[in-house]
N, C-alpha and C positions, 0 to 999 in steps of 0.2 A: 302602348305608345300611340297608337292610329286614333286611340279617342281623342286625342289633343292637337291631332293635325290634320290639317283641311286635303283638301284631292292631289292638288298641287304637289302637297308635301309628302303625303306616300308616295305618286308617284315620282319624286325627286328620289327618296330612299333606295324604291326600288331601282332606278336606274342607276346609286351612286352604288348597290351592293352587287348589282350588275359589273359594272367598272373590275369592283374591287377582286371581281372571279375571274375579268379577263385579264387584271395584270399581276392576279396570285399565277393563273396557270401560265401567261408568258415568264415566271419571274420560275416556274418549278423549271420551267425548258430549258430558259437563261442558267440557271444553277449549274443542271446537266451538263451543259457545255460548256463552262468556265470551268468543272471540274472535272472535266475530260469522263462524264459517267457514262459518255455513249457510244467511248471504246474499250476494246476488248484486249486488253494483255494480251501479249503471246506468253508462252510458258517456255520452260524450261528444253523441251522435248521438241518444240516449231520446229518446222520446216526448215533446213540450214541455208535456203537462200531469200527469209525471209528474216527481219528484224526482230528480238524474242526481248522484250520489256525483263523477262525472268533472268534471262540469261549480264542485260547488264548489269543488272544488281547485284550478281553476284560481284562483279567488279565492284561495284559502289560498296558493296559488304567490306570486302580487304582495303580498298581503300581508306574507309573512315571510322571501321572497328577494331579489325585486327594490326594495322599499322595507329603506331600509338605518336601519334599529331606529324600531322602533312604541315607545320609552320617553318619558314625561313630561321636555321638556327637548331633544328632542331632533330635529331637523328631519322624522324621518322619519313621526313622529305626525300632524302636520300633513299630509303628503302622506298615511298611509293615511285621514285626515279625505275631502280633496279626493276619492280613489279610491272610497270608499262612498259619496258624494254625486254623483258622476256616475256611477254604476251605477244610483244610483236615478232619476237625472234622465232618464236612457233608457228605465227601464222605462215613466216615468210618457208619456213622449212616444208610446209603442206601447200605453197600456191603450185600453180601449174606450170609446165614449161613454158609456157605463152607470156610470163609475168614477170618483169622484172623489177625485185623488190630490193630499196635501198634503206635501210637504218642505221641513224647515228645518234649518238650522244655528243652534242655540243654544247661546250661550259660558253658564256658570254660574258663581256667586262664592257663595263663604258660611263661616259657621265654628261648629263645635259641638264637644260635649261627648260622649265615648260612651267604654266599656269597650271594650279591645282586643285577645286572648290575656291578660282578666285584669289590664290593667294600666286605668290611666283616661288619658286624655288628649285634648288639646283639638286642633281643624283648625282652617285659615283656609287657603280656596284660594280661584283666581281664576283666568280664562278658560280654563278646563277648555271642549273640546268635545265637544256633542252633537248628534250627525247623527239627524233623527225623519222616517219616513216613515209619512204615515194613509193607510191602504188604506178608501175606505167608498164606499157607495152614491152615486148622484150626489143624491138625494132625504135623508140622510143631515142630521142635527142636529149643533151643537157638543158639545153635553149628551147627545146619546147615549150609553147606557155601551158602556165598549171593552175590545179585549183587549188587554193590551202582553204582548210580546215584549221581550225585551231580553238582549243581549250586549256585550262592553266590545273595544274595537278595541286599546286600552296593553298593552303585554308587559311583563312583569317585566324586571329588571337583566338583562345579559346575555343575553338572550333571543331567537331570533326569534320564540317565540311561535307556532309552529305551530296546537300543538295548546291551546295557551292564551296567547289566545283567538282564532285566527284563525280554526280551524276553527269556530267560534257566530257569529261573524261570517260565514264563508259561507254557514252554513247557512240563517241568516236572510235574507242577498241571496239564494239560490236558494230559499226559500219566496217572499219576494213578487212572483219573477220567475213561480212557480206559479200565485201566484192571480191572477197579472195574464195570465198564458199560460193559462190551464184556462179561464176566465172565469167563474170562481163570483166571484159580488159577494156580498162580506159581510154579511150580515142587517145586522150590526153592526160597529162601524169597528176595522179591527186597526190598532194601534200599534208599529211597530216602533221600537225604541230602540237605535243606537247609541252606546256610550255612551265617552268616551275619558278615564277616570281611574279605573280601579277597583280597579288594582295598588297605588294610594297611598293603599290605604283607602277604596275605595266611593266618591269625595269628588262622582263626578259624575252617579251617580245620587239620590247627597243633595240634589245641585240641581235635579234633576229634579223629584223628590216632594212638594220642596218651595217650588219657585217656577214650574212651567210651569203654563202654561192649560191643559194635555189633565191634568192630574194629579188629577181631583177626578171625570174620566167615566172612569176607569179600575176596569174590575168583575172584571177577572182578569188575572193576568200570569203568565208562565213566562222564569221565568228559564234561559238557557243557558249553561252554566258548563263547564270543565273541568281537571280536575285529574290528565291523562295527556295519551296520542295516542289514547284508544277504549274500546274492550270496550266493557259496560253501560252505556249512558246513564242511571245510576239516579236516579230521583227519591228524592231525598236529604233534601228536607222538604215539607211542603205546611203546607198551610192559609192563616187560622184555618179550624178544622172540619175536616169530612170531604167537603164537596163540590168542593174542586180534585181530588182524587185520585179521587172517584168519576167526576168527569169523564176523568180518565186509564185509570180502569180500562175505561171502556165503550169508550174511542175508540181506546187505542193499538196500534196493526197487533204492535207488536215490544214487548210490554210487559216493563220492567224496572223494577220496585220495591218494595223492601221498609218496612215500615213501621216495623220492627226500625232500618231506618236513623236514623230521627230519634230512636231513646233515644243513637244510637251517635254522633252528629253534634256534637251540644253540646260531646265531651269532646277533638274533633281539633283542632288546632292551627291557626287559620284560616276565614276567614269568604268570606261574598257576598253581592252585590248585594241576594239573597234578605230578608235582613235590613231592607234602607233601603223594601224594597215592603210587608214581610209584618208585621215590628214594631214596629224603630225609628219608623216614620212612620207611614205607610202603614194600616197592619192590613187593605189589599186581600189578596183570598184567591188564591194562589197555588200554583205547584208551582218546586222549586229541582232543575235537571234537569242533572247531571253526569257526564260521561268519568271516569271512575276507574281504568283502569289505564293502563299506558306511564306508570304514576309514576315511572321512572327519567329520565324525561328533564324532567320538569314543571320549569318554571324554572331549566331550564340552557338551554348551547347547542348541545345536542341534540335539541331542541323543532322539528324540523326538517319539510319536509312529508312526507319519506321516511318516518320512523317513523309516519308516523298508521295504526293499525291499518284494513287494509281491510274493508269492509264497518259499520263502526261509522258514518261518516258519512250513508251510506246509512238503515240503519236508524233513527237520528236526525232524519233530514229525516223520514222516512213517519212517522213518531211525532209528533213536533211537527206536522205541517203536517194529519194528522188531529184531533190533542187541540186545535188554534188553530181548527180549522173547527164541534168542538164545542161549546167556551167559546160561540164566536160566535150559536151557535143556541139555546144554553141559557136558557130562560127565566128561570133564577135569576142572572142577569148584572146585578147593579143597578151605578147608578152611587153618586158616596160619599154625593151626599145624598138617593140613593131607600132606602140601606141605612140611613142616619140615620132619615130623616123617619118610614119604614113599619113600621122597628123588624124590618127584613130582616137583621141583624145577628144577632138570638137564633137566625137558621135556620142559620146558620153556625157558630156555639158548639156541636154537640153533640159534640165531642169529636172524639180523632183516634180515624180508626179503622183497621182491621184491615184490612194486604192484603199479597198478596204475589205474583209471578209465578209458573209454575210451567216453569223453564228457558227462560223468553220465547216459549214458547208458545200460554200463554193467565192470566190473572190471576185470581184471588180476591180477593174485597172484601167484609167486611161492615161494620157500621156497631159504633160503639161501644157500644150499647142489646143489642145481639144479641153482641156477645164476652164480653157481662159475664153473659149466659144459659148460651151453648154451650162458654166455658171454663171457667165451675162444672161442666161434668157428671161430668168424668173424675175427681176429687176426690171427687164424692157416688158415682159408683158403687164406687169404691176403698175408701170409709167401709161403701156397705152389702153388698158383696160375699160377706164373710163370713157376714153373718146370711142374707141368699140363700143361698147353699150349702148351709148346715147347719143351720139353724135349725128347719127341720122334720122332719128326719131324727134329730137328734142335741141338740139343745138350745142352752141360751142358754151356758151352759159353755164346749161347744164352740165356740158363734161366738165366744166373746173369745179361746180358745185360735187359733184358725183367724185371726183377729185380729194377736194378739201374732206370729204365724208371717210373717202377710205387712208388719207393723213391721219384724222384723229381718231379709227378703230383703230391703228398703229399704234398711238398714243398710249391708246386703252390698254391692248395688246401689251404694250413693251410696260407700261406703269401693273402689270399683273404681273409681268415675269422676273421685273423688280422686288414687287413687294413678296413673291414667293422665296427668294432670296431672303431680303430683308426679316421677316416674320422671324424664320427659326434662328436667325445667326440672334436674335433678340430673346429668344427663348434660350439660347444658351448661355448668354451672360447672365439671366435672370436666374437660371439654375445655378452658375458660379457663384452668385452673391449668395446663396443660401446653403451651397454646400463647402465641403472643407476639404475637397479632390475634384479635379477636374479627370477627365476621358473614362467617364462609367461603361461609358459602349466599346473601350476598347479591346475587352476580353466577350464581347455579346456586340456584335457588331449591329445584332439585329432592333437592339435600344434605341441606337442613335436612326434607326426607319421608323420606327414606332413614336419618335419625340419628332422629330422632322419631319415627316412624309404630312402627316396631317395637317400641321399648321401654316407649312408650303404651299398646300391647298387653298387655307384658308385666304392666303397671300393674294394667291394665282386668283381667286371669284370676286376679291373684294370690288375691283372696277367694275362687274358686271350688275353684283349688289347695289353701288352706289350708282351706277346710272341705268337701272334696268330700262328705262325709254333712251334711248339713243338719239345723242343731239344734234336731229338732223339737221344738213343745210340742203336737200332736193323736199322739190314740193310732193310728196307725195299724191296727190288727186291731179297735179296737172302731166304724171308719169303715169297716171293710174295703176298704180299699185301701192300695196299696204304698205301702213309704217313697218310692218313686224318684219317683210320681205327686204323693204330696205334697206332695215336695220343690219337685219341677219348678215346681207352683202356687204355692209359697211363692215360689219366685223369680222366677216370672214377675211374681206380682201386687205384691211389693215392687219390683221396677222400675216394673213400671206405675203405684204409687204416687207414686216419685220425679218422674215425668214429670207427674204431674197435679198433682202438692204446687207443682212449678217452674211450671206453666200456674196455680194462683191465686196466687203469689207475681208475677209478673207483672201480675195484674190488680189485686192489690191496690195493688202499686205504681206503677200506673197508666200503664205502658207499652206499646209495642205489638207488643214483641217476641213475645208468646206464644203466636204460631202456628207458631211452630215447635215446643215441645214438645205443642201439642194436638196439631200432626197427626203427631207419635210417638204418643200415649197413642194415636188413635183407630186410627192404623195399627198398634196394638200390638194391639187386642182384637178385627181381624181375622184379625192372623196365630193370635191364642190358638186362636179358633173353628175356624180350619182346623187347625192343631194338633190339635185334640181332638178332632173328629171324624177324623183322617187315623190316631189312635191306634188306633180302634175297625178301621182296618184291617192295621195295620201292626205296633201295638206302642210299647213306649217306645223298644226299643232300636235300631228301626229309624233306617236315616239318612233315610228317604223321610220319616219323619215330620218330624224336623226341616228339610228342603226344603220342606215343603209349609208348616210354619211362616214358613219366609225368602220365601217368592215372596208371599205378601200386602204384606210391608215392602219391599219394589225399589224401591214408586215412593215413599215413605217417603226411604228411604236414598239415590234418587239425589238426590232436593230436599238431604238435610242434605251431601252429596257438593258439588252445585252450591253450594250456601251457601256450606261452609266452607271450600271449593277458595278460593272468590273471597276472601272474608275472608282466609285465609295470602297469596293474591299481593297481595292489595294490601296489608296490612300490610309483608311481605317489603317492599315496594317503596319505601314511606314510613319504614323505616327509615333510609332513607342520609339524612333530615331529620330527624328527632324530638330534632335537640339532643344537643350532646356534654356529657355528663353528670360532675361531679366526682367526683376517686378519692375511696378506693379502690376504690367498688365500682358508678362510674360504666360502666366496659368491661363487666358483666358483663349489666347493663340492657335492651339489646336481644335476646343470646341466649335469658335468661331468657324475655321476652314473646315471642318467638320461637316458643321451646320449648313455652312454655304454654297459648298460644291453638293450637299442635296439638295439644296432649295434649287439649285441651277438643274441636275438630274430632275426632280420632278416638275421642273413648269418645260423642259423641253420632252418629256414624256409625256405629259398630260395637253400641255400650253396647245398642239393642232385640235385638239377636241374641243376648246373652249368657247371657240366664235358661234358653235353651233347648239352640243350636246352643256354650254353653261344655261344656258335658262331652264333646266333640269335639274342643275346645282345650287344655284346661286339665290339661295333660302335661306333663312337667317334660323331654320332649325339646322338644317346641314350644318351650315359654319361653326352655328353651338353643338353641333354634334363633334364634328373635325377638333371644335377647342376644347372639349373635354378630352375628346381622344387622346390629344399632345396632355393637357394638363395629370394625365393620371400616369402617361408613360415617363414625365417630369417627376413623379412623387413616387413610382416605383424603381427610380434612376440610382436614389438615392440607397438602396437595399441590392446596389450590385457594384461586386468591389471590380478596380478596372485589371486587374491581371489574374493569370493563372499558367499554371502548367504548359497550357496551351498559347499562351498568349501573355510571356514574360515581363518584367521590366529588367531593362538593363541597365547596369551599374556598371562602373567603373573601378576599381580595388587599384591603387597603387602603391607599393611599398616601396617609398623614397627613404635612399642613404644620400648626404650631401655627404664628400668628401673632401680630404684636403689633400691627398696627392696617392699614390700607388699602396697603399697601407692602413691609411686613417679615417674613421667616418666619425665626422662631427655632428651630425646631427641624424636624425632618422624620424620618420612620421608616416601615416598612415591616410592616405591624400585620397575623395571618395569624391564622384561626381554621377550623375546618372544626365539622359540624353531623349528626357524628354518632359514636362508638365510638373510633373507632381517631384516633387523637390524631397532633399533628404531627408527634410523634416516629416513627409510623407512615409518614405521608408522607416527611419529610425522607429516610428509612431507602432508602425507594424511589423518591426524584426526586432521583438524585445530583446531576445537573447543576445543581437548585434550590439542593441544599444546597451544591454548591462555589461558586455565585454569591452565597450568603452567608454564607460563611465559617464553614460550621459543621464543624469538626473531629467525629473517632468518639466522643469522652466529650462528646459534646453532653447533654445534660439538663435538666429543669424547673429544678433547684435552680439552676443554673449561668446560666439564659438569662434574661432582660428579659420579664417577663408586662405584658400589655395587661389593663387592666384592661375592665372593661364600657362604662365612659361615654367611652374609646376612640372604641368605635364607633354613638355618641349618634347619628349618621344613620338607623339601622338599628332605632331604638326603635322596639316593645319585641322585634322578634325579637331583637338582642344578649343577650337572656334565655337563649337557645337555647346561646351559649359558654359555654365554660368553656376553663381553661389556654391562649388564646388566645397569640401569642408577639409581641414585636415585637424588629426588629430595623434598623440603622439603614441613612440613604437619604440620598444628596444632595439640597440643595436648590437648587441654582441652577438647574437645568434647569427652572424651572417660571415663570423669570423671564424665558425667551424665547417663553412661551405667552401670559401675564397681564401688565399690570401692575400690573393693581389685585389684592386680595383683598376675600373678605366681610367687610363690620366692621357695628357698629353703634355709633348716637353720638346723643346728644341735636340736636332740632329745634326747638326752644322752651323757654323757661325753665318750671323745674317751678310747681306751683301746691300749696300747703300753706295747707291747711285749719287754719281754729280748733281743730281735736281733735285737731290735732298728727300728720294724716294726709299725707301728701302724693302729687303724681301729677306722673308723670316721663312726659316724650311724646320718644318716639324714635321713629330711621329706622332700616330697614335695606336695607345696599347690599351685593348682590351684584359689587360690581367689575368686572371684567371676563373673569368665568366664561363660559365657552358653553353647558354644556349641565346647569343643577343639575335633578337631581329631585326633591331634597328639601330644606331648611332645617328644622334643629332649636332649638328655642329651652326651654332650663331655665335653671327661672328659681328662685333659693335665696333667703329672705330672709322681711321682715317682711309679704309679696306678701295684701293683702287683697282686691287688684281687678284688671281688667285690659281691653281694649278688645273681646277674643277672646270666642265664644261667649256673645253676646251679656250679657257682663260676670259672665259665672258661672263661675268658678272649680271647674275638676276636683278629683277627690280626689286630695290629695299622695301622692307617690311617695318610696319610700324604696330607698337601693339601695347596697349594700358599707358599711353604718354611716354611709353621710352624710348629711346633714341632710334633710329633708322640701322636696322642691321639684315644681314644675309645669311640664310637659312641653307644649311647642306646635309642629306639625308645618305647614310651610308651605308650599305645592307653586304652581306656575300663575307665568309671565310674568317671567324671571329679568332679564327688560331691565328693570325696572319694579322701585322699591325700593317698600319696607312699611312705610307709616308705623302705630305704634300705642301706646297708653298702659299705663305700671303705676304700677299705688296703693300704696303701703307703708303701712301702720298705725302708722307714725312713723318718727325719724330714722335707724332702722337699716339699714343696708344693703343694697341688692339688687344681687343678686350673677346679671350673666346669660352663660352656655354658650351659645353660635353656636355649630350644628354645622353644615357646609355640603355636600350630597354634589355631587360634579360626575364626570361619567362622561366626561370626557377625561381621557387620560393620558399622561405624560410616555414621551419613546422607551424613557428606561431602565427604566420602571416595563412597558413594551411587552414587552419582550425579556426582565428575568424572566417573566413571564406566559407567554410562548413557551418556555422552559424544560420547564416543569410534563411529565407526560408524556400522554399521550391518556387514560390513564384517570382522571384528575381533571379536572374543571370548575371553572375559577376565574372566579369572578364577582369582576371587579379594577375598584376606580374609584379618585378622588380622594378627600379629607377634609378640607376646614378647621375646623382647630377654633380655637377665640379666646375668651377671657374679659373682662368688663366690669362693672365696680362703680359704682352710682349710688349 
């Protein structure tokens, strides 16, 4: 290859194959520590006043194998209830005299009004259980303020819930197995909260917050959450204020969190418990502390204890079980009505602030008062730079020229970090056009680095390509210095600009993301300095000088390395959920953001090196090096299928019975959606077996087949938001009459009562039949609906959905033996018109046996469906 390339260009090679060793070996580090490989398990046998990763699992073990499904509905909830309550009942039998240990089981009831993924709608639940155990002094008050902990024991559909939430659940029995085994006795009382509804929407820490006695001496909580098998435990939100997290920063042995998370947090798909402590109710000051990767498996049935990433457990427990020992001691721990009374509240408002770990080895924190100081600076020295420089040498002239120069290296700068962007999100629809599945890299995450990373590249050099002379506005000979020297400054300080312009657009928008590009600008006017002095030994043209420029930014670029690393795998990973999106240009959705958020990862990895170490790159054999790179990981895209074992597709299996009252089903069909790109026609293509057990011939097609509509799968409100081209197809219904005899219905219990203003109130029941195991009951309700018994007689905001009329949405979970008596008002004689939707997670054998069809690499989450309509 060196016979066809002039001095320039080997050494361009050598330097980019250079690069490429220093961000393969930050990227082995990065791995390491996003997959917790550089701690050590405790085993089974630890030390007993030390956390033993071995020892939770065994919890996590009974929890999600030996009890057979933790679902709302379902016998085996009840038994993981029994199982954490005589865990604790043993610990308390072996505390010390010094300890006095409080446990109870509290069932909860209630019904409210809340936003939910954007939609509004109203609860009504009942005997939801909560397991509570108070770790406190034996000298110890009811009124003391306290610290809750809290984790939910329910799995989602289909689940066992490993890693959510069994593993929050163990961790919390082997914390207060700690502080009953170490014998530290709490200053002040910890709260542990198990809690057993929060996959149905939070509903049973709602009853906590706001009906239990301990809920008013509650002065800080951590929530433990999970949304994988492991990696980063990140604190994902805190507050209000900045003193939960600066209690995380001072205390956590394995610290993980960025503050960048909570701008990013608001716009995911999904909520936690976080909410019903920190703002629905509550406004106690808090941290929401969650497992974020092993997304592949999050609420499927691969959620297994096998997959839980090792060593995350571990570090998890020594985090919490230091940051719970903190709270405890913190003199700013009030309880609700010391925060009331003393007006300890304003000390918690000063805003959120600024932190971030540095690869979990030690954390940055500072306060909101001091970011709004030190990430003005890089912007005021970028403004007076120029008149520094020149100003006294050369005049006011020169400093606007010198000025104007480093505007448009900005220019340059920002149209590179664009086109690095731009490039692959182009390269991914050019793949779409030619192939017949989108997300190849979903199952090889490493594809979608091998097609992107390069031609980002390619992105990021083009401006340096296209104007390799820089177009100066300073004279060079009457500055006496070289164009090359100028240039260099031009480009250097219009990056530097960019990075400081992005650090006050941050502040001004009041996020907390902006320590990432401060600590580019500040790691940038390191490397300059060594630059510039390494010139006076070296030269421009030297590569020593551009080395001495890169080794100030390493630790720079391995932070945005570790950052952006974690950001693509978990995004990669939550794509196989983000909703299957409508054509035509639904399929192309995920590659796009795929493509785009690394084109963003690689010009903010690379983008500080470019003002300097680009005239090293920026060769048009490089670039055709880079665009073959992308072009061959393009045409090997296509010989990798996107799912596997490891890395599911999920489906959705509904077996809908429509019925006509407590006895009859009129129709029945077999309603199929998946929740992400690649559409049924995708599946069907690749689960022959599925497809010949429903009859679906090769010109199968949308146009041709039976669509489900949304309120289909009225169980499933509002994620059914998430489908699209759902299919259904049909299903016998007698089989379902040797399981039930009854169905859900609903039916007046009293005659109505009609008011002088021509209003009237209709009081119905509803009977679950003789269902076994419902998790959910959906209630839309269409009509002249002014009032109703639900959330304490306050009506949500109406929903509107496929052009049908405006109605209100009531989600009922808790006690399927138990019917639901309740009232609705109509605003006169018009009709109300009510949707029973009923989810029940038995299934019929035949609805069994397709489901076993399917092939290993889809997850189908399959239950039951009653649906039934009623007009009062």
């Amino acid at each position: 290859m060196a016979l066809w390339l002039d001095a320039r260009d080997v050494s361009g090679f050598k330097f980019l194959f250079s690069l490429a060793t220093m961000y393969g070996l930050m990227s082995i580090l990065v791995h390491s520590v996003i997959y917790t490989k550089f701690i050590t398990p405790l085993g089974i046998d630890a030390p007993l006043d030390r956390f033993s990763e071995a020892r939770a699992i065994e919890h996590v073990r009974v929890l999600a194998h030996e009890i057979d499904g933790r679902q709302e509905g379902r016998q085996g909830l009840r038994e993981a209830a029994e199982y954490i309550k005589a865990q604790l009942e043993r610990l308390k039998e072996r505390a010390g005299s010094n300890f006095r240990i409080e446990i109870e089981e509290n069932v909860v009831a209630g019904s409210f009004n809340m936003m939910f993924l954007g939609h509004s709608i109203s609860f009504g639940y009942r005997n939801h259980t909560n397991i509570l155990m108070r770790i406190s002094s034996i000298d110890s008050q009811e009124t003391d303020p306290s610290v809750l902990m809290n984790a939910h024991f329910d799995s989602p559909l289909g689940s066992p819930g490993a890693g959510d939430c069994g593993s929050c659940v163990a961790s919390l029995l082997e914390i207060a197995r700690l502080t009953i085994d170490s014998g530290w006795v709490p200053p002040r009382p910890i709260i542990l909260l198990f809690n057993g509804a929060e996959e149905v929407f939070l509903l049973a820490a709602n009853g906590f917050v706001r009906t239990h006695k301990w809920r008013d001496s509650i002065g800080a909580f951590i929530n433990v959450e999970a949304s994988g098998s492991g990696g980063p435990d990140l604190v994902c939100q805190s507050g209000p204020g900045s003193w939960p997290s600066s209690i995380y920063a001072q205390s956590a042995i394995y610290p993980m969190a960025h503050s960048a998370a909570q701008d990013v947090f608001p716009v995911i798909p999904g909520d936690t418990d976080y909410r019903m402590f920190s703002e629905d109710y509550g406004n106690i000051p808090g941290l929401d502390i969650i497992f974020l990767l092993g997304g592949y498996y999050y609420h499927t049935s691969y959620d297994t204890v096998d997959r839980l990433i090792p060593g995350s457990m571990q570090a998890r427990g020594d985090n919490l079980y230091s940051t719970v020992k903190a709270f405890a001691e913190s003199s700013k721990l009030k309880n609700a009505h010391e925060r009331e009374s003393l007006g300890v509240s304003e000390e918690y408002n000063d805003g959120q602030a600024v932190f971030f770990d540095y690869l979990a080895w030690f954390m940055i924190f500072y306060s909101r008062r001091i970011a709004m100081v030190i990430h003005s600076i890089p912007i005021i020295i970028f403004l007076i730079m120029p008149f520094f420089s020149r100003f006294l040498n050369s005049g006011l002239r020169c400093c606007f020229s010198t000025f104007y120069d480093f505007v448009k290296g900005m220019i340059l700068h920002t149209t590179g970090m664009m086109l690095a962007i731009v490039f692959p999100v182009i390269f991914s629809v050019l793949r779409l056009l030619v192939s017949s599945y989108g997300m190849n890299w979903f199952a090889s995450p490493f594809l979608a680095f091998m097609m992107f990373i390069p031609i980002s590249l390619v992105g990021l050099l083009i401006p340096r390509m296209v104007f390799p002379g820089f177009p100066l506005s300073q004279n060079a000979s009457a500055l006496k210095m070289s164009k090359e020297a100028l240039s260099e400054e031009a480009r250097f300080w219009g990056a530097f600009g960019f990075y400081a312009l992005l650090t006050l657009a941050y502040l001004v928008a009041g996020l907390s993301g902006g320590f990432l590009s401060f600590f580019t600008s500040a790691s940038m006017l390191l490397a300059w300095i060594s630059f510039y002095l390494s010139i006076k030994f070296h030269g421009h043209h030297s590569v020593w000088s551009t080395v001495f420029y890169a080794i100030p930014l390493i630790p720079c670029l391995t932070y945005s390395v570790y950052f952006g690393g974690f950001l693509v795998q978990f995004l990669i990973e939550k794509m196989g959920m983000m909703g299957s999106l409508p054509p035509p240009y639904g399929n192309y959705i995920p590659d796009i953001v795929v493509a785009a958020i690394i084109g963003v990862v690689t010009g903010w990895c690379v983008g500080p090196l470019v003002p300097i170490c680009g005239k090293w790159l920026a060769r048009s054999s490089i670039l055709q090096f880079l665009l073959h790179l992308s072009v061959i990981a393009l045409a090997l895209s296509s010989r990798f299928f996107p799912y596997s074992t490891d890395a599911p597709k999920r489906v959705v299996l509904q077996h809908t019975f429509l019925t006509a009252d407590a006895n009859r089903v009129v129709d029945s069909s077999y309603d199929f959606s998946v929740v992400d790109s690649n559409s049924l026609l995708f599946l069907f293509k690749h689960a022959p077996e599925v497809a010949k057990e429903l009859h679906i011939d090769p010109d199968f097609s949308f146009e041709t087949a039976k669509i489900s509509n949304q309120r289909t799968f009225l169980t499933l409100f509002p994620v059914n938001f998430l489908f699209s081209r759902s299919l259904k197809f049909p299903a016998r219904s007698d089989e379902i009459f040797k399981q039930y005899i009854q169905f859900p219905h609903v039916y007046t219990n009293k005659p109505q009562l009609t008011s002088s203003n021509g209003s009237r109130r209709v009081y119905l029941e509803l009977s679950f039949g003789s269902l076994k195991e419902v998790w959910v009951a959906v209630l839309n309700i269409t009509g002249p609906l002014s009032n109703w018994s639900f959330a304490d007689n306050k009506l949500p905001v109406p929903e509107t959905a496929e052009g049908g009329p405006p109605s209100y949405i009531c989600r009922l979970t808790g006690a399927s033996n138990e019917k639901w008596n309740f009232w609705l008002e109509a605003s006169n004689s018009g009709d109300l018109r009510v949707d029973l939707a009923v989810l029940d997670q038995v299934l019929v054998d035949e609805a069994k046996k397709l489901k076993g069809l399917f092939p290993p690499w889809a997850d189908v989450t399959a239950y039951s469906s009653f649906l039934s309509t009623y007009v009062f």
